[in-house]
N, C-alpha and C positions, 0 to 999 in steps of 0.2 A: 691429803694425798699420801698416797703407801709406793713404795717400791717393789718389785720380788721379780725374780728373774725363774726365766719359764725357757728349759733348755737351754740353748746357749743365748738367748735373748734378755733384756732387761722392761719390766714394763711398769709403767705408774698407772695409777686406778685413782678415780677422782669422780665429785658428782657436780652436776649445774642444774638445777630448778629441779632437785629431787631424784633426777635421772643419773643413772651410774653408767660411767663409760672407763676403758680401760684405751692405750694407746704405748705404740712401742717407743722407748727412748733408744734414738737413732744413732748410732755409731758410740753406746755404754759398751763398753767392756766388763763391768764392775759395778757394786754398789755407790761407791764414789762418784765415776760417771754420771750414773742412774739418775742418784742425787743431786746432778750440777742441770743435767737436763728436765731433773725438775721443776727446777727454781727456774729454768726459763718460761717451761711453759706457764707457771705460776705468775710472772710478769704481764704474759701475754695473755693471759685470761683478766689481770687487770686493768690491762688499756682497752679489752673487749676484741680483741685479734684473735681468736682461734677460730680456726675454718671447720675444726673439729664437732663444732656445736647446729653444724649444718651438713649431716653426714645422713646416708639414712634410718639410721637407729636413732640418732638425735632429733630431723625434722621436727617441728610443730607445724601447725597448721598456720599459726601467725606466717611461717615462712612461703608458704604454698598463697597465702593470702595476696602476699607484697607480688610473688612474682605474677600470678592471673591479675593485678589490680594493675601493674605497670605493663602489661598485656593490654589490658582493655581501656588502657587509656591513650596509651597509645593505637590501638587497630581498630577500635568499634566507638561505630556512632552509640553504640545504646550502653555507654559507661555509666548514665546516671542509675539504669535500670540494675545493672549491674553491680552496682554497690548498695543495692537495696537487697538483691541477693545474697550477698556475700554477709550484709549485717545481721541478716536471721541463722546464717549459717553458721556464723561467731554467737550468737545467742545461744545456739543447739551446743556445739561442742566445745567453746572456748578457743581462746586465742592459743592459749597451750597444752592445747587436747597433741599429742603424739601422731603424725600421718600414719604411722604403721599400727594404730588404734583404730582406723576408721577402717572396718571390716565393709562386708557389703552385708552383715547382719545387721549391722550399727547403721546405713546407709539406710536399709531397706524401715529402721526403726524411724529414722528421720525422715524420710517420704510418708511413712501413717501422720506422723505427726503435723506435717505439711496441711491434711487436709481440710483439716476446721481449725479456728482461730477465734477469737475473740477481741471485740471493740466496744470503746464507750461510743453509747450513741443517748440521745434524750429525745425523749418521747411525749405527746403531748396527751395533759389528764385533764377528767375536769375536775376541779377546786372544791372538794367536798365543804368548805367554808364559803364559799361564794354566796353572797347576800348574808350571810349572819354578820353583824356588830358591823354592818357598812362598808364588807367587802366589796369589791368590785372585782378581784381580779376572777374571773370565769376561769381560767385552767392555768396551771403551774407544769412545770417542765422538770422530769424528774431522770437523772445521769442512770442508765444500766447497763450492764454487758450485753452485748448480744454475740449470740455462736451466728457465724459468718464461714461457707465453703469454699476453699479455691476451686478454682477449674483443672483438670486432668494436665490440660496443655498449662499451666502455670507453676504445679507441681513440676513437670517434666523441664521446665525450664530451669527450677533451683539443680537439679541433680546432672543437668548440661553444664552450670556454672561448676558444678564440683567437680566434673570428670575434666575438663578443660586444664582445672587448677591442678589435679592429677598429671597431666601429660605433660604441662608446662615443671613441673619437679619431676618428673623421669630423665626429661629433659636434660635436666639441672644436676642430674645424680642423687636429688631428695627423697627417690621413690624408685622400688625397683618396676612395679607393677600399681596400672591404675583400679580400684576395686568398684568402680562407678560400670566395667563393662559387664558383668554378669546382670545389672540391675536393669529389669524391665520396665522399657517404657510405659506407662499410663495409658490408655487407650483416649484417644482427643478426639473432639469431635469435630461432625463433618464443618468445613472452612462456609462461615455463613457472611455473606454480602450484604450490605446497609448502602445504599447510595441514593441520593435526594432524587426526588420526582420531580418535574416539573413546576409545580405549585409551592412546593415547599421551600426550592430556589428559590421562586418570586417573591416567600414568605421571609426568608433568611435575607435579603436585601432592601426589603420591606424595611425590616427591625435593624439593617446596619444604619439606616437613616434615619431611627427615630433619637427625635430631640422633646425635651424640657427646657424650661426658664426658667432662672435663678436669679436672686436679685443679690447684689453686691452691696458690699459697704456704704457707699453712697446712693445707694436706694437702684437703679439702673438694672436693665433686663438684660441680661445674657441669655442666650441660645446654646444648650450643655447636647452635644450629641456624643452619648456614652461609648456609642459602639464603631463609631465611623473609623477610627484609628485601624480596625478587625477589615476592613474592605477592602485594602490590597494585598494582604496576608490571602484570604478566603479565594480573590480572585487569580492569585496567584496559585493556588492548591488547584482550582477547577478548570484552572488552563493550560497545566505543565505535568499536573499529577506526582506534583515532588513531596517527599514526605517533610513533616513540619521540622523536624532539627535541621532538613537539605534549604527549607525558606530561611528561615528563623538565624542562619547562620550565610545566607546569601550576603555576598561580594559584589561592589559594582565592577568590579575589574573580573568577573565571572560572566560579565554581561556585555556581549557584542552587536550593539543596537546595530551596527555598518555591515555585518554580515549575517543578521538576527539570529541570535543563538543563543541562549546561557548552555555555559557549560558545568556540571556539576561536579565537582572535585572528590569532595568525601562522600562516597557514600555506602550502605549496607554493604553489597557487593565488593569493594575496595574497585571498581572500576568505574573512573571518569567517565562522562558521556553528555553528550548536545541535545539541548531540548529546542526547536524550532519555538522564537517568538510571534504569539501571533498579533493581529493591529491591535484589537483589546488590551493586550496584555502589554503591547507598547508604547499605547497611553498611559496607561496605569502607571508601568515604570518610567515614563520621561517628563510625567509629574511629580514623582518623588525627589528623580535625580534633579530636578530645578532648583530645588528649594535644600538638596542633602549637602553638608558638609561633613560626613563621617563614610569611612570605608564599606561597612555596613548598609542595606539596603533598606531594612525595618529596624528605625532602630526609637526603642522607648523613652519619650522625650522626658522624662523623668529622671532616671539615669547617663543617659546620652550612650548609652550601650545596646546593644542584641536585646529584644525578650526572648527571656529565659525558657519561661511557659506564659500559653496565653489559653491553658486548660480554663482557669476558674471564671475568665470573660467569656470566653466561650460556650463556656457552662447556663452562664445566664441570657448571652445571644440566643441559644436555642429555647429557654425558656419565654424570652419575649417573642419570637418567631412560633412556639406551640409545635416546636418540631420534636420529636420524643426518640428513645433510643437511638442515639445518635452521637459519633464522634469526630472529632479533628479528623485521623487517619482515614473516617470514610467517604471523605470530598476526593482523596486520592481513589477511593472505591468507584468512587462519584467518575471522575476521570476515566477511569480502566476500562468501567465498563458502557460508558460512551466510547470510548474510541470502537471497540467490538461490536456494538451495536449497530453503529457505522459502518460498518462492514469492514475496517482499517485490519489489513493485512497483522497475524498474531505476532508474527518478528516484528514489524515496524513497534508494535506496543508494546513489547518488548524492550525492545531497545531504548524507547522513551521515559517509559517506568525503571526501567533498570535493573527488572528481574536477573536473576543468576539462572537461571533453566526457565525453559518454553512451558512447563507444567504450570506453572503459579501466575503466567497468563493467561491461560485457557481456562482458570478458574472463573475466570469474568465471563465467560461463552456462556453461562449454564445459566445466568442468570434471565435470561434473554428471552422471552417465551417465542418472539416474531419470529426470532431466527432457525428455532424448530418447526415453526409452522410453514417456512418458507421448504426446509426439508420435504417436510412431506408435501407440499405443494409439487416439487420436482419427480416426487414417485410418482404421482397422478398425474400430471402432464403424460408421464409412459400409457395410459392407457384411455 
């Protein structure tokens, strides 16, 4: 650290992780002064106390990080998703990449880069030794990269996570300006709908029943049903239309069997709301709660806690049901657009889904062939 006085002011210059900052010593008169206020601030950079190091010519990104990370963990259901963003975005620039470095040139660099990726995946060969010197193994499994594209809308969601972290250090005095607004969206494609048919229902509860035998220690046949645990989860998705973190995290003190209602607490929207129980769905849950001793509605008897995810069961439920392109989120699909189907008024489905705007339930309308045909059905009645 240096002293010099600049007009009738005294200033000390000093650097922290390579970066040079200068700061006035506050009521110096003199070099003496200058010097005592020094040695203060030199204290206080060693207990780690200077507020100076979070200014906006200082900022890092590590600091823009903490404040969107304590953001979305406290306001957003989708924190896990969020921290899978936030880790490729600390890959690209570093923890101590400088905010006031991240241009929207530098931005626009990191969205190209966004768009292919790479992953080990293994692939299956056949054994060009197979049958010589009494091989048997017919094909061996050999580790490769493969180039993998994200989607538009995936892309566009890393560069929402940046501009957020931006507005939250404006916020904060880290940033004077966010450089995430001049960068254009990705063009996404149009919003495509997945919801089980009929058959495939029947086939998905099919396979939530199927069982094996296993024999135990002492020789004795057990009845293993893999997947049955996944059947009030499933039925609960296809009766309420709640999204799997709003199941997965259900409350029996959320649940009003005397007035039949769940009420949903957390959710995307930040706005509570009552999903009518129907008798299905109140057997379902008044066999649970018989038998539950925990706060928790589904809770993995393994841990005696919430599942976490129930993606990779699920994964292989649709595998033994033969149901293909197919997700958790699209039984909620599943839901939406039965109600609309039904003719169910678009606010009421709304409101049960818990859409934030009437636009992203009328997405379910389009799916509908009957309900166009019924349109024009009403033009032809005119004549």
């Amino acid at each position: 650290m240096t002293v010099r006085k600049k007009g009738n002011k005294w200033y000390c210059r000093f650097q922290i992780d390579g970066i040079r900052y200068e700061r006035p010593c506050k009521a110096a008169t003199d070099e003496k002064s200058a010097l005592k206020c020094e040695v203060i601030i030199k204290s206080e950079i060693m207990r780690g106390n200077y507020d100076f190091g979070k200014t906006e010519n200082a900022a890092k990104l590590k600091d823009g990080i903490d404040l969107f990370e304590n953001y979305s963990k406290g306001n957003k259901l989708s924190y896990a998703s969020d921290k899978s963003y936030i880790k490729k975005i600390v890959q690209y620039f570093g923890l101590n990449y400088p905010l006031k470095s991240i241009t929207p040139n530098k931005i626009e660099d990191f969205k190209n880069s966004l768009k292919t990726y790479s992953v080990k995946q293994k692939i299956k060969l056949k054994n060009p030794e197979y049958g010589l010197n009494e091989c048997r193994k017919q094909y061996i499994y050999k580790e490769t990269d493969v180039i993998k594209e994200r989607t538009n809308a995936t892309v566009n969601r890393y560069i929402e996570v940046l501009s957020k972290m931006f507005n939250l250090c404006i916020e904060n005095k880290l940033a004077k300006e966010n450089p995430c607004q001049s960068i254009k969206q990705l063009r996404e494609e149009n919003f495509k709908i997945r919801f089980l048919t009929e058959e495939e229902q029947k086939r998905l509860f099919s396979a939530l029943e199927y069982h094996s035998t296993v024999n135990d220690q002492n020789g004795n046949l057990h009845e293993i049903y893999p997947y049955l645990y996944l059947k009030p989860i499933i039925t609960c998705a296809l009766l309420t239309g709640m999204r799997k973190s709003e199941i997965l995290n259900l409350q029996w003190q959320q649940i009003d069997f005397q007035k039949g209602f769940i009420e949903v607490l957390r959710t995307k929207s930040g706005k509570a709301r009552k999903i009518p129980i129907s008798n299905k769905l109140e057997a379902t849950l008044k066999e649970l709660f018989a038998t539950s001793d925990n706060i928790y509605v589904f809770i993995n008897p393994a841990t005696n806690k919430p599942y976490v995810d129930i993606k990779k069961s699920f994964k292989t439920l649709l595998k033994q049901a033969q149901i293909t392109n197919f997700r958790f989120h699209d039984l909620r699909h599943t839901a939406a657009t039965r109600m609309v189907e039904s003719g169910i008024d678009l606010v009421v489905a709304q409101e049960i889904l818990g859409h934030a705007n009437i636009q992203t339930t009328m997405r379910y309308a389009h799916p509908v062939p009957e309900r166009k045909k019924h349109a024009i059905d009403a033009l032809n009645n005119y004549f």
